[in-house]
C-alpha positions in Angstrom: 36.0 73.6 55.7 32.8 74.7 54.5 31.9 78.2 56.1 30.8 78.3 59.3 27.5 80.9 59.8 28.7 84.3 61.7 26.7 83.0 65.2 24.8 79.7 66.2 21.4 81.0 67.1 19.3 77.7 68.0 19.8 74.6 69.3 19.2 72.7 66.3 22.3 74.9 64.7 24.1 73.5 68.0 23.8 70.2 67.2 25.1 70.6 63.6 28.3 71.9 64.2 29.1 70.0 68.0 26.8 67.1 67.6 29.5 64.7 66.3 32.6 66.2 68.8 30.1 65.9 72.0 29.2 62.2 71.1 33.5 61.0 70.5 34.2 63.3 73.5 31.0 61.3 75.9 32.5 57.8 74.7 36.1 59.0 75.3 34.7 60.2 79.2 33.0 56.9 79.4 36.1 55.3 79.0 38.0 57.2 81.2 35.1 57.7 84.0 35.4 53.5 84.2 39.0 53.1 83.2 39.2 55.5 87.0 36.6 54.2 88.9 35.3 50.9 87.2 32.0 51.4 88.5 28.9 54.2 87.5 29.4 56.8 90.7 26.9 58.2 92.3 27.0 61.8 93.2 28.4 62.4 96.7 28.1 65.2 99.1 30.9 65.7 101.9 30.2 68.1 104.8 33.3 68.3 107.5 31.8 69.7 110.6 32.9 69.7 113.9 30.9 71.3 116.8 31.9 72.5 120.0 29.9 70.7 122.5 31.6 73.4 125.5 29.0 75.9 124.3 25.8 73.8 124.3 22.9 75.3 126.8 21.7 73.0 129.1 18.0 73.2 127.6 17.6 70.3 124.9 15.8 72.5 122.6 17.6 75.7 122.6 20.8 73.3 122.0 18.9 71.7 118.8 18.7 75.3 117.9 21.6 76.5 118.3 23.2 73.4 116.6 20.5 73.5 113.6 21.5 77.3 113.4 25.4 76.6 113.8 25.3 74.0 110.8 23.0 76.3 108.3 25.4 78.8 109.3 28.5 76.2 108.6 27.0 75.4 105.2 26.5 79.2 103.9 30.4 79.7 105.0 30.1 81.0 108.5 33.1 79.8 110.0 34.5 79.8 113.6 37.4 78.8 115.5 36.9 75.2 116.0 35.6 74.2 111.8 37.7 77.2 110.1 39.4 74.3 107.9 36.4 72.1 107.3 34.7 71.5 104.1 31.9 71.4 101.8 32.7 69.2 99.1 30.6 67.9 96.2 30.9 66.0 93.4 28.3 65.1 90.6 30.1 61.6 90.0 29.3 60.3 86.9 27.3 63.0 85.6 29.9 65.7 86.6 31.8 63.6 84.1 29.8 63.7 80.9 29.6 67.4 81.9 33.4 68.0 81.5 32.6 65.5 78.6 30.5 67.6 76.6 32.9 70.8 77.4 35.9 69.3 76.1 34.0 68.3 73.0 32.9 71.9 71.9 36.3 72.6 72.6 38.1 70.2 70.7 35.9 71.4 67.6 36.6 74.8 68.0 40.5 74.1 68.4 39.8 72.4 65.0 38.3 75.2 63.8 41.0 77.6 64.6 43.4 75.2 62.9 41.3 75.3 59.9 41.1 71.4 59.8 38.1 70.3 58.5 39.0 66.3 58.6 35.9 64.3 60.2 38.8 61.7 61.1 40.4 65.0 63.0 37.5 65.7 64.9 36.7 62.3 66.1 40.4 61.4 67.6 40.5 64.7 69.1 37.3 64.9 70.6 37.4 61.3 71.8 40.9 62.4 73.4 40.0 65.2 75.0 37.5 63.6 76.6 39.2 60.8 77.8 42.6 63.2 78.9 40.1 66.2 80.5 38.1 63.8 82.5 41.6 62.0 83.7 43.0 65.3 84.6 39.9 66.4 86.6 39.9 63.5 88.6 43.0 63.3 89.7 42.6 66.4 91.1 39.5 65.9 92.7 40.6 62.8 94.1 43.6 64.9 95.8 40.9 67.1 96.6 38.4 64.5 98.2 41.8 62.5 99.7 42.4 65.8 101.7 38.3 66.3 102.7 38.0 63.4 103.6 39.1 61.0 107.2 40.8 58.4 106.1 40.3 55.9 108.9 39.9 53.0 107.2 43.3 52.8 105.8 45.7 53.5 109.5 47.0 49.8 110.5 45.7 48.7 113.1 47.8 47.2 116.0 46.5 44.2 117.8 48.6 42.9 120.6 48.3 40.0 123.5 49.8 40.1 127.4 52.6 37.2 127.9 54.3 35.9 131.3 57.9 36.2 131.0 60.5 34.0 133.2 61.0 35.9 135.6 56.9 36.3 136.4 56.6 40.4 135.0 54.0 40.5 132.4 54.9 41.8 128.8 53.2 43.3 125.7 53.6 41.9 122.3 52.1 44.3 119.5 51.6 43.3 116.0 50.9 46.1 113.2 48.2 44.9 110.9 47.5 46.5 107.8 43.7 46.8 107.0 44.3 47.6 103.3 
């Protein structure tokens, strides 16, 4: 491996030495981002807040207040009694994963590096595996993450029923669990 310069002082310099790992480590977090979601994502921004609508005043605008003041307070991580376990959560989507993308790149190469391997062939399959393997470990667990954050309502069955006579005139329920899913 030819010898690398002692520190990488510009951007230009950058791009010399990571250029090619960044670019097989973005197509290996393309695959992956679609291989998990099958679509581009959007970024998305959770906030799970709860208010206590005991302690409202009975004025309309010191209650838009004190609520506007309660949530700014909720997002700097002020938290009472009844939203202790709620969260903030956010997630860049798609460009949270060329991010981890271009990370596992750089450090694909400099794995290489260590190894003294100084095979292009090396630093393509790695680079395009760590990005596809770093982006698939991420996401799963930020989609345990965002499974816990977020109510799942959506998925509960739902239970549909109808009221029949029965023969000796009493009136009976019959329930049926549908699944929405």
């Amino acid at each position: 491996m030819a010898e690398m310069e002692e520190q990488i002082t510009s951007i230009p310099q950058f791009i010399q030495w990571f250029g090619l790992p960044i670019a097989m480590s973005l197509i290996g977090g393309l695959i992956g981002h679609f291989v998990k979601n099958g679509i581009i994502e959007l970024p998305k921004f959770v906030i799970e807040y709860t208010e206590d609508p005991a302690s409202w005043p009975a004025n309309w605008f010191l209650r838009s207040l004190q609520r506007t003041g309660r949530f700014l307070l909720f997002l700097l991580g002020y938290r009472n009694r009844t939203n202790a376990t709620d969260k903030v959560f956010f997630d860049l989507g798609f460009l949270g994963d060329l991010l981890i993308a271009i990370g596992t790149g750089i450090l694909a190469k400099t794995a290489l590096a260590l190894a003294n391997t100084d095979s292009p062939y090396a630093v393509i399959s790695s680079s395009l595996l760590a990005g596809y393997a770093g982006l698939s470990y991420l996401k799963t667990k930020q989609n345990k993450e965002i499974a816990s954050t977020v109510i799942e309502t959506l998925d509960e069955p739902e239970e549909t029923g109808v009221e029949v006579g029965s023969s000796d005139g009493r009136k009976e329920r019959l329930t049926r669990t549908v699944d929405k899913g």
